[in-house]
N, C-alpha and C positions, 0 to 999 in steps of 0.2 A: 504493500500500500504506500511507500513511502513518495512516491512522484506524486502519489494522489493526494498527499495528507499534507493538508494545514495546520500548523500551530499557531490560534491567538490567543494573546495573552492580554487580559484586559486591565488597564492602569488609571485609576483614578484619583488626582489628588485629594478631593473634597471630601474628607474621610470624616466624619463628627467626632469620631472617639479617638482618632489620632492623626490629626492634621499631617499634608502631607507626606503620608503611609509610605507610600511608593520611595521615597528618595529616603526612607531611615537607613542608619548603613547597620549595616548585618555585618563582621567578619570583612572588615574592608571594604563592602562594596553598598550602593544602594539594596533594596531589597527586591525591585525589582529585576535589577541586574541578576541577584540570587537566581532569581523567579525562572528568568532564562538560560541560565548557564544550566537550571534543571533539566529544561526543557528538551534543549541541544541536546543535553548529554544520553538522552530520553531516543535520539537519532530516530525518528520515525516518520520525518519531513522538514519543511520550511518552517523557521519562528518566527514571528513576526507579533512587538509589541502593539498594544491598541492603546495611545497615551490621550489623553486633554487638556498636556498644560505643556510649553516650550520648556523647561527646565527638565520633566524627566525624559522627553525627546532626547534631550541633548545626552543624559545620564546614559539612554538608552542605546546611543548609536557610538557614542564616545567609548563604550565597553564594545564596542563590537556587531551588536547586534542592529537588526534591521527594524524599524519603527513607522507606524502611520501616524496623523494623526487626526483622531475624532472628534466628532460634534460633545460639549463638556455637559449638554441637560438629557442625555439617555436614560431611561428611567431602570434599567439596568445591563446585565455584564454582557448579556446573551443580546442586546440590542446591538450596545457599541461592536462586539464580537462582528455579525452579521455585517455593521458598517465596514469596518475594516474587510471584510471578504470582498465585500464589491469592490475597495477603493484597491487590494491589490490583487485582486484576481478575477480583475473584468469580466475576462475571455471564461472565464469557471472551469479551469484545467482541476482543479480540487474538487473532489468528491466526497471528502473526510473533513472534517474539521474539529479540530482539538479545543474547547475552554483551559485553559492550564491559569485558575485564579492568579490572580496578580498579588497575592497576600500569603502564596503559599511557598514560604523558601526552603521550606525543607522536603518537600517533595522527593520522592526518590524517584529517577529517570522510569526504574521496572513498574511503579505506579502508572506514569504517564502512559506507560505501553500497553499497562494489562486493561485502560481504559478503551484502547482501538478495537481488544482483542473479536467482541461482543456483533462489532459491525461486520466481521465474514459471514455474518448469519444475513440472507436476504430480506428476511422479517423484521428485523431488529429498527428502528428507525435512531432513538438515542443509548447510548451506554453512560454509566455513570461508575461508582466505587462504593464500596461501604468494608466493613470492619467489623467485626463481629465484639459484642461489647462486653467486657470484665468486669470493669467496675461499677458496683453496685450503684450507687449514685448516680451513674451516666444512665442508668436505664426510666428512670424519673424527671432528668433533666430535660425543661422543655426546649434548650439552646440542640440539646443533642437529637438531631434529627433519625428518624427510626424510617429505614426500608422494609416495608412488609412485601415480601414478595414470595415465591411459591420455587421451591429448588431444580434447577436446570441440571446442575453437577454439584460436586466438591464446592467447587471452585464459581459458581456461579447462580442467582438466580433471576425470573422475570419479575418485574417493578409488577405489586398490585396498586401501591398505595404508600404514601409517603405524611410520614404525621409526626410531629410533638409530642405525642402522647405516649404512653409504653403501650407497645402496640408490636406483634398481636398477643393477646392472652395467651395462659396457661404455659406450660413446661414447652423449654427449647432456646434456643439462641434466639436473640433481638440483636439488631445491627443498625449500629451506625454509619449515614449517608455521610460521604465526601464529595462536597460540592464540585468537581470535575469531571468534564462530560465530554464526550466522543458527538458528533452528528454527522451523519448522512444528510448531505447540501442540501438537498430537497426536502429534507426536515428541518432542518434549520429556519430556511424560506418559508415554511409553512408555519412552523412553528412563531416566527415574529412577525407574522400578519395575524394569529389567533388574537383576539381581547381577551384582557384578566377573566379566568374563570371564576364560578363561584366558589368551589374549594378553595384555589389558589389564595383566594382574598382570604378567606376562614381562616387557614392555618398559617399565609402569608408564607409559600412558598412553591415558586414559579413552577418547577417540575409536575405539579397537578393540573395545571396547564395542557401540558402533553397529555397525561393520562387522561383527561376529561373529553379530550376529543379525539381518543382509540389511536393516540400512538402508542408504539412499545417499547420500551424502555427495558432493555435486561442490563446486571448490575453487574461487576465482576467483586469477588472476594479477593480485599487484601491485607495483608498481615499486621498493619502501626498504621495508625492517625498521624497525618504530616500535621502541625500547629499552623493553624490560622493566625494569621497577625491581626486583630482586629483592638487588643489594647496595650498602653507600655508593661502588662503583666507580660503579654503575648510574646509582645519584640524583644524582652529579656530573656525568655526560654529562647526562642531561635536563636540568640546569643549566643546562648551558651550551647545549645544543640549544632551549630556550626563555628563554634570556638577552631581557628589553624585554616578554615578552608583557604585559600587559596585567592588574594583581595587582584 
């Protein structure tokens, strides 16, 4: 798939809980720069960042990597994502399109990959991740988002439903969703012409979106939770979780 596959990565400064996110340094580098070097090393196509402000442009391209840049009032990731498609791949030579969060630096590349894996199925329209969960408290937590889905393999199952709540009942493993997702172009397209559904709004997460309107969404299982940067508790564990890497 790799001629076919797009990586965006969406970057936004206007962060409420930690002003410009994107440019915190991590281990020498912006975070976002992290963000990509995951990406890359992930080798499974083109990166390309999706930014809204000239400064992490410049972070972005001054490390190396290649950058667009998007309209700053998207009312989310998977909107600007879809901009950037157009602005660098007009002609739609991409068939795959990678979300690699813009907040997630500790990512490990076999993550990024095991999110494509899900698309050689012809059915499949999005793939996503999840994690199966240990600690007690994460299973109640309504931050930690819960995949109820029905088992393909081992290693994989189909999205029923995606909730806040502990969910589903009775004896068995619960799992938690990692906000990173695989799409098939044509889903993607489809998917960002849908209006908010009414679930989406209820539990306030866009993935019911899809599910509301018979897309399929199957998940791949994988082994560790990358840390989401979303406050300076956050950006101190990535700290320390990439203490040596490489500025």
């Amino acid at each position: 798939m790799k001629a076919d596959t797009l990586v965006l990565i969406p970057a936004r400064m206007a962060s409420t809980r930690l002003p410009g996110k994107p440019l915190a340094d991590i281990a020498g580098a912006p975070m976002i720069v992290q963000v990509a070097r995951r990406a890359a090393e992930a080798d499974i196509g083109r990166v390309v960042v999706a930014v809204d402000h000239a400064e992490t442009l410049a972070a972005v391209t001054g490390a190396g990597f290649e950058a667009v840049m998007t309209r700053a009032d998207h009312p989310s990731g998977s909107d600007r994502i879809f901009e950037a498609l157009e602005l660098v791949d007009p002609q739609a030579r991409a068939r795959y399109v990678v979300n690699v969060q813009g907040d997630l630096p500790t990512i490990e590349p076999e993550s990024v990959r095991a999110a494509l894996a899900p698309l050689a199925d012809d059915g499949v329209d999005i793939a996503t991740l999840c994690v199966e969960i240990v600690r007690e408290e994460e299973r109640s937590n309504p931050n930690v988002v819960k995949v109820v889905g029905s088992p393909l393999s081992d290693t994989r199952l189909r999205a029923l439903y995606f909730t806040r709540a502990t969910a589903p009942h009775g004896d068995g493993p619960l799992y938690h969703h990692i906000g990173l997702y695989a799409y098939k172009r044509a889903a993607l397209e489809r998917f960002v012409a849908l209006p908010p559904s009414p679930l989406e709004r209820r539990e306030k997460l866009e993935q019911l979106r899809a599910l509301e309107a018979g897309m399929r969404i199957d998940v791949e299982i994988i082994a560790s939770v990358p840390v989401g940067v979303d406050t300076p508790e956050d950006l101190e564990r990535a700290r320390h979780m990439l203490a040596g890497s490489p500025a």
